[in-house]
mmCIF file of the N, C-alpha and C atoms, coordinates in Angstrom:
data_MODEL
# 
_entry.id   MODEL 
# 
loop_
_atom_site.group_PDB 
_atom_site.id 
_atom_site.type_symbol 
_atom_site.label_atom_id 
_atom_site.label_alt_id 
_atom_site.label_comp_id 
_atom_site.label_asym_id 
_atom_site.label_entity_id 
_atom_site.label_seq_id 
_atom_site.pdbx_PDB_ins_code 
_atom_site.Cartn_x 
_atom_site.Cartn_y 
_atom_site.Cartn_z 
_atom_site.occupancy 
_atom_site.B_iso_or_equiv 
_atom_site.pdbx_formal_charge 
_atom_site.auth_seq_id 
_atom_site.auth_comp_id 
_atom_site.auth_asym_id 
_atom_site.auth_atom_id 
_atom_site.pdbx_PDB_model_num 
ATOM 1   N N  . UNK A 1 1  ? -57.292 -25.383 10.723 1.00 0.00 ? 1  UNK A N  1 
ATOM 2   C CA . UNK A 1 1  ? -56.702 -24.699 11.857 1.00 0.00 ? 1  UNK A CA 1 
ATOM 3   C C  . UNK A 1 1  ? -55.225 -24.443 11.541 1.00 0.00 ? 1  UNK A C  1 
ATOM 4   N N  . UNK A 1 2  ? -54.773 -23.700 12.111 1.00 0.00 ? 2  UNK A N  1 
ATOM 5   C CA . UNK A 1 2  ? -53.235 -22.454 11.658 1.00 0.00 ? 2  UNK A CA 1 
ATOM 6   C C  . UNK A 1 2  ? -52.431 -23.599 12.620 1.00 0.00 ? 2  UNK A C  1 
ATOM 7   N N  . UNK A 1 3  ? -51.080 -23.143 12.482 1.00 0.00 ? 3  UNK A N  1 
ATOM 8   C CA . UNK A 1 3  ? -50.480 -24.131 13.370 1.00 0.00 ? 3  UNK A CA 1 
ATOM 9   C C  . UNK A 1 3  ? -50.181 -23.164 14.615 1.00 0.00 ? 3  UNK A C  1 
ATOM 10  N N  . UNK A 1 4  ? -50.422 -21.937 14.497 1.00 0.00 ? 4  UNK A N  1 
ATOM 11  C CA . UNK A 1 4  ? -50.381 -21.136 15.840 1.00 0.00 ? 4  UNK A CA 1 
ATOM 12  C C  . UNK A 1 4  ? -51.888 -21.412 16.275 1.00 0.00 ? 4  UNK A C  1 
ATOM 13  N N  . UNK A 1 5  ? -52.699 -21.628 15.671 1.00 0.00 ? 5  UNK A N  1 
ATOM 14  C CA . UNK A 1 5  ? -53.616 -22.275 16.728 1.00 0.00 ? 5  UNK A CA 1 
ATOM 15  C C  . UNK A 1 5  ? -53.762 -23.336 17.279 1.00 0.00 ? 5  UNK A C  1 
ATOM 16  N N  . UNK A 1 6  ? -52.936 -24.314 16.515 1.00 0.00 ? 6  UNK A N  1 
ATOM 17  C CA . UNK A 1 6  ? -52.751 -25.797 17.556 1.00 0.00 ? 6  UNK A CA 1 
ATOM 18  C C  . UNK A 1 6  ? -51.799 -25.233 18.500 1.00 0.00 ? 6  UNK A C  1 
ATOM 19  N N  . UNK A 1 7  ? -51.107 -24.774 18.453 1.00 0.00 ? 7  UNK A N  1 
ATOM 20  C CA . UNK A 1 7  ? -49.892 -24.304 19.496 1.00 0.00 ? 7  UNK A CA 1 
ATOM 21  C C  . UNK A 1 7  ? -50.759 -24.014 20.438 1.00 0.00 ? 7  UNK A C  1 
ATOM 22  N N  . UNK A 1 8  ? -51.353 -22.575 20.380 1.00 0.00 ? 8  UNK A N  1 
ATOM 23  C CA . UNK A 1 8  ? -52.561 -22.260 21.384 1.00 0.00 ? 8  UNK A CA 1 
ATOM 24  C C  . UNK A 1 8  ? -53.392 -22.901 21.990 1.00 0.00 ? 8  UNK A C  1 
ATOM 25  N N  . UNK A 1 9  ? -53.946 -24.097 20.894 1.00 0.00 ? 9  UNK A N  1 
ATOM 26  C CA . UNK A 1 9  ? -55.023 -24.612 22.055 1.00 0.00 ? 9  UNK A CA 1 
ATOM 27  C C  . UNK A 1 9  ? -54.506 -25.891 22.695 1.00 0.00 ? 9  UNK A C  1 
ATOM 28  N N  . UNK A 1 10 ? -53.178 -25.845 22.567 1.00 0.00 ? 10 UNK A N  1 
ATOM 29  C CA . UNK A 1 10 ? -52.249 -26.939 23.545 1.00 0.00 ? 10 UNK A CA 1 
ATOM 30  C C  . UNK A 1 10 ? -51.855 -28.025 22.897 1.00 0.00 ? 10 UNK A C  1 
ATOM 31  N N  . UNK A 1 11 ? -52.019 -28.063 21.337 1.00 0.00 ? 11 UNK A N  1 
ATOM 32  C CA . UNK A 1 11 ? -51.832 -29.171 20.401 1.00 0.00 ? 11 UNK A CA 1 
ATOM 33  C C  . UNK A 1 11 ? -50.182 -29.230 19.601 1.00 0.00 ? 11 UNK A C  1 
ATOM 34  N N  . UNK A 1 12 ? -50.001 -29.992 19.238 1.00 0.00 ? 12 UNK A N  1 
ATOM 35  C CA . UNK A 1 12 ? -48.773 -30.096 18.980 1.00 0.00 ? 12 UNK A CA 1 
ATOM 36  C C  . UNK A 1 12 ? -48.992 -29.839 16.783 1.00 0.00 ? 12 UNK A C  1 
ATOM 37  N N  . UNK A 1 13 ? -48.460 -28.890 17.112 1.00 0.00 ? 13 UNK A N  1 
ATOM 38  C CA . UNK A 1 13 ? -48.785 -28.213 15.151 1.00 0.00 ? 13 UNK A CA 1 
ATOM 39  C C  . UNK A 1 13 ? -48.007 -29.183 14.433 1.00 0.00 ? 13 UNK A C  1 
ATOM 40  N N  . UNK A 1 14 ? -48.028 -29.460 13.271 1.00 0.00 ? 14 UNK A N  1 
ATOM 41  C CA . UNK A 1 14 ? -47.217 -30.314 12.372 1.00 0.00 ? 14 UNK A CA 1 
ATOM 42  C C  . UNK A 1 14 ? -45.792 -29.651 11.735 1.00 0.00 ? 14 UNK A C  1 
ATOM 43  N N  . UNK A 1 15 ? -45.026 -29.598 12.574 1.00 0.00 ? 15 UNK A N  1 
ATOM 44  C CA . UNK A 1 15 ? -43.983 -29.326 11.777 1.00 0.00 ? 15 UNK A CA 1 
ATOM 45  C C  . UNK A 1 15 ? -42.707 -30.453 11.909 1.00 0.00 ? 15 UNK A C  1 
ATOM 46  N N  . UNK A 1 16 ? -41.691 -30.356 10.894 1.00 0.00 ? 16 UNK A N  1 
ATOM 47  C CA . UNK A 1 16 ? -40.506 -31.335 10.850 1.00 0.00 ? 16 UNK A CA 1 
ATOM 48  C C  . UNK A 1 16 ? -40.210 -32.367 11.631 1.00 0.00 ? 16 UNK A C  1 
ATOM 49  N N  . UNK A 1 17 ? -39.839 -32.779 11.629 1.00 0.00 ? 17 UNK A N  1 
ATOM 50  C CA . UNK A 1 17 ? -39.239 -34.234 12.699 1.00 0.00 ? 17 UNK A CA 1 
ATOM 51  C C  . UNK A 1 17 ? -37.973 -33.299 13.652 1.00 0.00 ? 17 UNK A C  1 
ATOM 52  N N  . UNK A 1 18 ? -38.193 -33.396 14.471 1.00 0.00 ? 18 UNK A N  1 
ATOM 53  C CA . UNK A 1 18 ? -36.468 -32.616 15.269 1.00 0.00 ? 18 UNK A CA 1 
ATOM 54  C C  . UNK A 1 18 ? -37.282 -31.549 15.790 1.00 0.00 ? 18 UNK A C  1 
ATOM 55  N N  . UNK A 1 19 ? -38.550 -30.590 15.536 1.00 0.00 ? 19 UNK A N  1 
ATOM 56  C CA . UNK A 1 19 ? -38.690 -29.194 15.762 1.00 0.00 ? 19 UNK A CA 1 
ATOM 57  C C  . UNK A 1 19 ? -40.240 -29.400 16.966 1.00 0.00 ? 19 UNK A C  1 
ATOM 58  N N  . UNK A 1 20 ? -39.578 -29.033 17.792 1.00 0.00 ? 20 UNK A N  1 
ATOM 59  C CA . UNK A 1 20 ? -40.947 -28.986 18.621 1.00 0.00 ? 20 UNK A CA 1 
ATOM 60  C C  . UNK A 1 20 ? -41.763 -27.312 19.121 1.00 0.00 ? 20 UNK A C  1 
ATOM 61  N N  . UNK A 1 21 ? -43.046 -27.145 19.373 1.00 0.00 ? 21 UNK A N  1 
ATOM 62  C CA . UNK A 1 21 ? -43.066 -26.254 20.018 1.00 0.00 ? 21 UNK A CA 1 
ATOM 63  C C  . UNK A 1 21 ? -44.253 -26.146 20.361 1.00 0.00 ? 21 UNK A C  1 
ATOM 64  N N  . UNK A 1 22 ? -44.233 -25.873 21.656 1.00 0.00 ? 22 UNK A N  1 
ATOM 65  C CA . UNK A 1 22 ? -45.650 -26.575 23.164 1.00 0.00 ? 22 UNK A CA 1 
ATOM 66  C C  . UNK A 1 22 ? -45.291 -25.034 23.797 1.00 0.00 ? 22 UNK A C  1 
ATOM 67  N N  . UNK A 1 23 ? -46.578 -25.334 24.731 1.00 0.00 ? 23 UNK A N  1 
ATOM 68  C CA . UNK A 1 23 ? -46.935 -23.935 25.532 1.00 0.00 ? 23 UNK A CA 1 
ATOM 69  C C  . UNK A 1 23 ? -46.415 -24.805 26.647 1.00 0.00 ? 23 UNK A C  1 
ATOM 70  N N  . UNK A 1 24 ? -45.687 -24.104 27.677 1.00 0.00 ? 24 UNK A N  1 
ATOM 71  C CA . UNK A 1 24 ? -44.981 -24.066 28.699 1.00 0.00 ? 24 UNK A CA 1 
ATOM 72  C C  . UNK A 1 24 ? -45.576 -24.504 30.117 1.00 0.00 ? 24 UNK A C  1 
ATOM 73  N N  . UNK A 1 25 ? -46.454 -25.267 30.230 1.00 0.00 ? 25 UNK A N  1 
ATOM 74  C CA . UNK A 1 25 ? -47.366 -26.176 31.660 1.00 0.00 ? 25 UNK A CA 1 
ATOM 75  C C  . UNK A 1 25 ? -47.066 -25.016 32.889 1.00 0.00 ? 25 UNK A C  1 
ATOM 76  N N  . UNK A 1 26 ? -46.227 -24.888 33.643 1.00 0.00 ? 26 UNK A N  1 
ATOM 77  C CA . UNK A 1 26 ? -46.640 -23.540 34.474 1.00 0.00 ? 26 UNK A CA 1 
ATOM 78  C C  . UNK A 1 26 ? -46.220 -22.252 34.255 1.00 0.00 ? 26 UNK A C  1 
ATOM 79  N N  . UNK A 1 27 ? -46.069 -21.500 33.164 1.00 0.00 ? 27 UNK A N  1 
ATOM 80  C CA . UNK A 1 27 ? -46.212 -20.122 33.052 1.00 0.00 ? 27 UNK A CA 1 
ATOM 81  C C  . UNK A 1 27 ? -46.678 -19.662 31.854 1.00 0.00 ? 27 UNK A C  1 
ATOM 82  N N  . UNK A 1 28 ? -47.894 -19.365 32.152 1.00 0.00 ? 28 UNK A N  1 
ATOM 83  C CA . UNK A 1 28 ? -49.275 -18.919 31.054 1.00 0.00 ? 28 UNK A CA 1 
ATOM 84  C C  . UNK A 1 28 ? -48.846 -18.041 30.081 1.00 0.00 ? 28 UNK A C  1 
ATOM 85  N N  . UNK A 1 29 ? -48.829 -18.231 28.554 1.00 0.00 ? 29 UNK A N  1 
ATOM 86  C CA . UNK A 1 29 ? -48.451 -17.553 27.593 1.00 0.00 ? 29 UNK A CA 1 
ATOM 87  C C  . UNK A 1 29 ? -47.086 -17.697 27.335 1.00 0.00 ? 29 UNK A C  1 
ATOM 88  N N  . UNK A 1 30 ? -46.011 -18.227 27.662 1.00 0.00 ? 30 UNK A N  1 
ATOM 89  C CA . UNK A 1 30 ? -44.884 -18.505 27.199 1.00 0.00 ? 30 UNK A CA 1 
ATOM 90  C C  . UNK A 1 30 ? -44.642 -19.893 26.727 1.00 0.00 ? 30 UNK A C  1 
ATOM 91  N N  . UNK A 1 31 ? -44.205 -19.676 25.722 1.00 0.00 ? 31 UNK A N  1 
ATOM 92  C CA . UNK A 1 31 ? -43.986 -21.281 24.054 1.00 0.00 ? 31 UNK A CA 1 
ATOM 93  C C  . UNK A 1 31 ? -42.726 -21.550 24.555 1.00 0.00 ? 31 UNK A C  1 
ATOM 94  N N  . UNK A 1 32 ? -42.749 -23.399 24.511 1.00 0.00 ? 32 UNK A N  1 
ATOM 95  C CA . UNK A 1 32 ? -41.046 -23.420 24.160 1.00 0.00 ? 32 UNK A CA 1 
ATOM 96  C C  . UNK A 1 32 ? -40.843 -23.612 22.887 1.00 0.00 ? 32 UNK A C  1 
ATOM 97  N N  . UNK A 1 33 ? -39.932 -23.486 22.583 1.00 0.00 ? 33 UNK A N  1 
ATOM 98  C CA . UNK A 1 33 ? -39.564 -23.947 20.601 1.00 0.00 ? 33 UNK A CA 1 
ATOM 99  C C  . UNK A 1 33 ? -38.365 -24.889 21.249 1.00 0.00 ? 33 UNK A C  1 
ATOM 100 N N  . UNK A 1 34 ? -38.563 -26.076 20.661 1.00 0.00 ? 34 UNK A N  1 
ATOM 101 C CA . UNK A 1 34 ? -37.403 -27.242 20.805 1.00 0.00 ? 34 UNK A CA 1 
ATOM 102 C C  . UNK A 1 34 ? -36.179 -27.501 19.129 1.00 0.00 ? 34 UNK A C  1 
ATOM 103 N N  . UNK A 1 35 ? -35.347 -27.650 19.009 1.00 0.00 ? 35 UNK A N  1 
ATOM 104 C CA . UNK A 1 35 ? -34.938 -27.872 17.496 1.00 0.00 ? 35 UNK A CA 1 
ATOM 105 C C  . UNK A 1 35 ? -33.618 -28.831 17.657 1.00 0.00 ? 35 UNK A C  1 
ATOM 106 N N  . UNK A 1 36 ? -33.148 -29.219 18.960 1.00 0.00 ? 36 UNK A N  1 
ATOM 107 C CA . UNK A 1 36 ? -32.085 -29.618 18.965 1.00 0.00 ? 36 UNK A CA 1 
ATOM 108 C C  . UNK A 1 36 ? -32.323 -30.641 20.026 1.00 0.00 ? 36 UNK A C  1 
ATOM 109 N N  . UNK A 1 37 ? -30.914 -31.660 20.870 1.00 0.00 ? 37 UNK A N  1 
ATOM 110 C CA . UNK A 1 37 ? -31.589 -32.364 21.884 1.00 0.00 ? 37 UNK A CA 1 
ATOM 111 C C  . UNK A 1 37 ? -31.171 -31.299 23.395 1.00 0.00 ? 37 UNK A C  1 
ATOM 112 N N  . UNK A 1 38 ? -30.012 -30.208 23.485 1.00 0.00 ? 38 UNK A N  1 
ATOM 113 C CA . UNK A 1 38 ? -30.062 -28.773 23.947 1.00 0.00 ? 38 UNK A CA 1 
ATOM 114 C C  . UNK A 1 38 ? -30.364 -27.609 23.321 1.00 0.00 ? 38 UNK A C  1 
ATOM 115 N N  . UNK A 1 39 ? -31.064 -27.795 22.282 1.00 0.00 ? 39 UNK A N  1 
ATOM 116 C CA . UNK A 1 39 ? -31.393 -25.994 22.030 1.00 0.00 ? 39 UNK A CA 1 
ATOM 117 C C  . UNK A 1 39 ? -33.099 -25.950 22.304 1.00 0.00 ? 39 UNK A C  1 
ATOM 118 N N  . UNK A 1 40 ? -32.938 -24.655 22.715 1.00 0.00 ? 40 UNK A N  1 
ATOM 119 C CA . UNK A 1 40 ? -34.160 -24.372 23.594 1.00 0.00 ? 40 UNK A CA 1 
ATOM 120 C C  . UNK A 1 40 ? -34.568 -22.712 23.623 1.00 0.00 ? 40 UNK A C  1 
ATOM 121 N N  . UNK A 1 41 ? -35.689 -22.203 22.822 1.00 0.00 ? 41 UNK A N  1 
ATOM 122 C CA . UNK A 1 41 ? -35.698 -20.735 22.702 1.00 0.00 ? 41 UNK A CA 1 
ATOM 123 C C  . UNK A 1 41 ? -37.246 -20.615 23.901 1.00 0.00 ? 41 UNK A C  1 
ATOM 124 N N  . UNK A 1 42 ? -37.104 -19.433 23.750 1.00 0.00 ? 42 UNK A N  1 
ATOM 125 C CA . UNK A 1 42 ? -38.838 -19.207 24.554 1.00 0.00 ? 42 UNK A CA 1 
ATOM 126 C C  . UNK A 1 42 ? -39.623 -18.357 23.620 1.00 0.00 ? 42 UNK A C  1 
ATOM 127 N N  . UNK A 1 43 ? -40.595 -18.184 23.906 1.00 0.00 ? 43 UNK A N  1 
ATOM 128 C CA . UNK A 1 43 ? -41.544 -17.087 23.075 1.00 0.00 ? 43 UNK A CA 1 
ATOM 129 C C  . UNK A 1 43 ? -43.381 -16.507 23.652 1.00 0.00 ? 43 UNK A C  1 
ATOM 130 N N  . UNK A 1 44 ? -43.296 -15.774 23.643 1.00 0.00 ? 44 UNK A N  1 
ATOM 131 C CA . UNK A 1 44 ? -44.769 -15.385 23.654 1.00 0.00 ? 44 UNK A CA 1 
ATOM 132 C C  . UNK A 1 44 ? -45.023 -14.683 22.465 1.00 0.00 ? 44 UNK A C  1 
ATOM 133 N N  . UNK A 1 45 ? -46.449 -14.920 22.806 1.00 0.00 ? 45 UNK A N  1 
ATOM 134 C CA . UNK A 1 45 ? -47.478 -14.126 20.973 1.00 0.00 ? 45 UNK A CA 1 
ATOM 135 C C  . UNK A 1 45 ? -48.538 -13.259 21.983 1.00 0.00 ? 45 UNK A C  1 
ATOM 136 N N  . UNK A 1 46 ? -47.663 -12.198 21.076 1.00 0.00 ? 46 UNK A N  1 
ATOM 137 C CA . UNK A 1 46 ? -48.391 -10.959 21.029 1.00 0.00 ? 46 UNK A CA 1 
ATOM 138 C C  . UNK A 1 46 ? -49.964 -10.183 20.372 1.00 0.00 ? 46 UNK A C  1 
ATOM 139 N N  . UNK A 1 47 ? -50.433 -9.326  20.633 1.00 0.00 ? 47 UNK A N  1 
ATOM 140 C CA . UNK A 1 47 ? -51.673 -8.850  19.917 1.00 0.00 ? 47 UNK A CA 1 
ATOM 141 C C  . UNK A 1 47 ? -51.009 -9.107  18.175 1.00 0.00 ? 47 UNK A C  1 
ATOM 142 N N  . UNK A 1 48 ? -52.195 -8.668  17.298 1.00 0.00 ? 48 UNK A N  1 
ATOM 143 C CA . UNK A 1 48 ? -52.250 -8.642  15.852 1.00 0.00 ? 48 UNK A CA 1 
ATOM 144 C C  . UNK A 1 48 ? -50.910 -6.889  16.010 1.00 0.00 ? 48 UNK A C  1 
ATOM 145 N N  . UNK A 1 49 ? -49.768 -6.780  15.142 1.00 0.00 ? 49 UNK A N  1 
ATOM 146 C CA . UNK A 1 49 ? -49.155 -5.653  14.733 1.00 0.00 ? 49 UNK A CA 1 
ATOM 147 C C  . UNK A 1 49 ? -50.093 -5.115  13.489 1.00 0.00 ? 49 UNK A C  1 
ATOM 148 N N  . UNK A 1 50 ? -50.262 -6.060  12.809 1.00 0.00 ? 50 UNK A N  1 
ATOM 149 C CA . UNK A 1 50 ? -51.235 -5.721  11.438 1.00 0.00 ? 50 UNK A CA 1 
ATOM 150 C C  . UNK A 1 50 ? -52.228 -6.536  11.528 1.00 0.00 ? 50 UNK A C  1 
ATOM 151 N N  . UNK A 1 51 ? -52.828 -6.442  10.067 1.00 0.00 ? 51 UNK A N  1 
ATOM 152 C CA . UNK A 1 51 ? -54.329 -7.049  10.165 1.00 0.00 ? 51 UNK A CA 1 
ATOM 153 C C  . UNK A 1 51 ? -53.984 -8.526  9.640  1.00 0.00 ? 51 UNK A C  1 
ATOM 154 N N  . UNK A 1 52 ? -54.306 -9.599  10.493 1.00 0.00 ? 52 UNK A N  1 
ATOM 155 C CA . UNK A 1 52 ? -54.018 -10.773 10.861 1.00 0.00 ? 52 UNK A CA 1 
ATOM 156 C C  . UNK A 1 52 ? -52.583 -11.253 11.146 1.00 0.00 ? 52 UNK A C  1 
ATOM 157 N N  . UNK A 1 53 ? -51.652 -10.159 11.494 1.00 0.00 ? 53 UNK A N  1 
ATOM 158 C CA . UNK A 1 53 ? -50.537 -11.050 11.440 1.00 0.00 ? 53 UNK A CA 1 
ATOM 159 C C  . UNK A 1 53 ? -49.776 -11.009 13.132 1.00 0.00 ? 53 UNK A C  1 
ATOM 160 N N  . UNK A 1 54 ? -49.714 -11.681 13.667 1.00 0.00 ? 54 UNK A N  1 
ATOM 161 C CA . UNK A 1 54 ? -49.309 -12.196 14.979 1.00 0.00 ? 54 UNK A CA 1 
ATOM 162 C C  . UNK A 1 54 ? -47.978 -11.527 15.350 1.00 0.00 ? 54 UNK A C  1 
ATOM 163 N N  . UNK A 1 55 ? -47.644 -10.798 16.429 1.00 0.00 ? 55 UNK A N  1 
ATOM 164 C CA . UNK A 1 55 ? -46.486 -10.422 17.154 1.00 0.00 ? 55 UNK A CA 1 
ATOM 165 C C  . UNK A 1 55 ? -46.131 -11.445 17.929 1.00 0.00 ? 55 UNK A C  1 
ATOM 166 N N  . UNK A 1 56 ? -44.794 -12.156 17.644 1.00 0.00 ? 56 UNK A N  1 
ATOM 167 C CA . UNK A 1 56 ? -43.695 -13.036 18.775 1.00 0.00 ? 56 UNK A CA 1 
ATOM 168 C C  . UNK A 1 56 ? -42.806 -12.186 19.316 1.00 0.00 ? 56 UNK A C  1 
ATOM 169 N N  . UNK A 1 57 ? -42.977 -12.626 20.503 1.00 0.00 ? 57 UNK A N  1 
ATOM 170 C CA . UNK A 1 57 ? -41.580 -11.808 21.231 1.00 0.00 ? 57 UNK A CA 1 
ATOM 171 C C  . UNK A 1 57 ? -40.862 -12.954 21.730 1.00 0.00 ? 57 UNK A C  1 
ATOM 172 N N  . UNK A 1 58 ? -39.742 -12.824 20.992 1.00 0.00 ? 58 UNK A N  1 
ATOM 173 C CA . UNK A 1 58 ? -38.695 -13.941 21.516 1.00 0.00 ? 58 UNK A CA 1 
ATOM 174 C C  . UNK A 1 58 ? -38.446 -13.356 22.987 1.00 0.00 ? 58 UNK A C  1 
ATOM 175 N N  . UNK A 1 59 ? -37.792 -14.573 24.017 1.00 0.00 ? 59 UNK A N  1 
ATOM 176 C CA . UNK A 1 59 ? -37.738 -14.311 25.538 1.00 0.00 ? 59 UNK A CA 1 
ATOM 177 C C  . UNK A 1 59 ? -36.255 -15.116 25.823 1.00 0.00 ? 59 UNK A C  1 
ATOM 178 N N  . UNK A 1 60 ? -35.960 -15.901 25.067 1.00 0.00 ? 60 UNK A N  1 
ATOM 179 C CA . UNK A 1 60 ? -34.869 -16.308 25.702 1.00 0.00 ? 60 UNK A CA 1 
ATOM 180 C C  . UNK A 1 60 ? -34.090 -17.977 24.993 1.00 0.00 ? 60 UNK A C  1 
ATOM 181 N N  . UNK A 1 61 ? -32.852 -17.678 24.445 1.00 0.00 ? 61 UNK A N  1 
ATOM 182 C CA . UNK A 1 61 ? -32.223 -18.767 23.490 1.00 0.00 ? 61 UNK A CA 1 
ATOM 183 C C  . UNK A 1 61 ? -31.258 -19.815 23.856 1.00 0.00 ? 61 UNK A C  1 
ATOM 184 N N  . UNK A 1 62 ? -31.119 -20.575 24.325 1.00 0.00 ? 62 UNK A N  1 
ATOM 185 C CA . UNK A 1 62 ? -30.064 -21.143 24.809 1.00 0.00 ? 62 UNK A CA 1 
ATOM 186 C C  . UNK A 1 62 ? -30.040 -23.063 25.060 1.00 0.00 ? 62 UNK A C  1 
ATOM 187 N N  . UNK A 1 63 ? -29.785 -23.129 26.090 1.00 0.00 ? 63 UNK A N  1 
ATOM 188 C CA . UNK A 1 63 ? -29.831 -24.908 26.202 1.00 0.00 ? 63 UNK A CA 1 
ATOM 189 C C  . UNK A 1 63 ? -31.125 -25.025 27.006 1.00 0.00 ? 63 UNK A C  1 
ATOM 190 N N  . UNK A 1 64 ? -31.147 -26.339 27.518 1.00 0.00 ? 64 UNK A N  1 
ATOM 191 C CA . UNK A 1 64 ? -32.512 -26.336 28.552 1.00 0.00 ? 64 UNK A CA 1 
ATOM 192 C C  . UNK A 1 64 ? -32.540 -25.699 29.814 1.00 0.00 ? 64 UNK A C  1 
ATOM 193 N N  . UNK A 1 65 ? -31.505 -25.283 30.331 1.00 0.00 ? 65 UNK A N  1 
ATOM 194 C CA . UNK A 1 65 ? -31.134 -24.702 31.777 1.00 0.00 ? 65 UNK A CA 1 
ATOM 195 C C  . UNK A 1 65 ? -32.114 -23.032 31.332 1.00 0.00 ? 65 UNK A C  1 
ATOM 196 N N  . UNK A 1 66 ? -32.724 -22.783 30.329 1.00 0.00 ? 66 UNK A N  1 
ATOM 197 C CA . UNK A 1 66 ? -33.186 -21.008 29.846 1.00 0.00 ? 66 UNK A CA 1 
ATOM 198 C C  . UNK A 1 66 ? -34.815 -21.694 31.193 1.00 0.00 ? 66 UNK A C  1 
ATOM 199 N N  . UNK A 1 67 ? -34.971 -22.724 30.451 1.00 0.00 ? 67 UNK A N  1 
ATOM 200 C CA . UNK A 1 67 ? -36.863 -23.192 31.306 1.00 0.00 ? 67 UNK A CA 1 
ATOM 201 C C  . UNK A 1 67 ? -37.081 -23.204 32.561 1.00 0.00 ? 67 UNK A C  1 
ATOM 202 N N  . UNK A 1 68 ? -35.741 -22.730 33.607 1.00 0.00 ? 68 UNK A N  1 
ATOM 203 C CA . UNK A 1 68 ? -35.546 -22.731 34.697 1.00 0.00 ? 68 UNK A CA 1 
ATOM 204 C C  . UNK A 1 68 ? -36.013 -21.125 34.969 1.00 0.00 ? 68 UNK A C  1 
ATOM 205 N N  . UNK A 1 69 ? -36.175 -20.274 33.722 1.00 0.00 ? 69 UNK A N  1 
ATOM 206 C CA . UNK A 1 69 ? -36.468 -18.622 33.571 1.00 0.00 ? 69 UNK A CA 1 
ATOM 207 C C  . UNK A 1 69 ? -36.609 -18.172 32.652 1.00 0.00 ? 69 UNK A C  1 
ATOM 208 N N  . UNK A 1 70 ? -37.531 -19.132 32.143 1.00 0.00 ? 70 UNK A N  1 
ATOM 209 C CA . UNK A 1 70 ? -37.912 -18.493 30.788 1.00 0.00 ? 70 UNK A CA 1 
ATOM 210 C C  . UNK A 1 70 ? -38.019 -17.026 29.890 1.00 0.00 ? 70 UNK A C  1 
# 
């Protein structure tokens, strides 16, 4: 399994020590990405642009106060 599919099916993917990134508990389809103990981006995944490769649309970069509007 891809690590955008653990992301997806609510699992926590294996990456670095420090780097987190979970689907968002009340608003469906938006990721947080964690990397800091305030940095805080948002993201949704988009249809395929090409053949297998995933569209992110970044939504929003900042401290934790962004999860208040993602």
């Amino acid at each position: 399994m891809s690590d955008l599919q653990e992301i997806e099916a609510g699992r926590q993917a294996d990456f670095r020590h420090g780097l987190r990134v979970k689907p968002l508990t009340d608003i469906p389809d938006v990721m947080e990405m964690t990397w800091a103990p305030d940095g805080r981006a948002t993201f949704s995944i988009g249809s395929e642009v090409g053949s297998g490769k995933r569209h992110v649309r970044w939504r929003r970069c900042g401290t934790h106060s962004i999860i208040r509007n993602p």
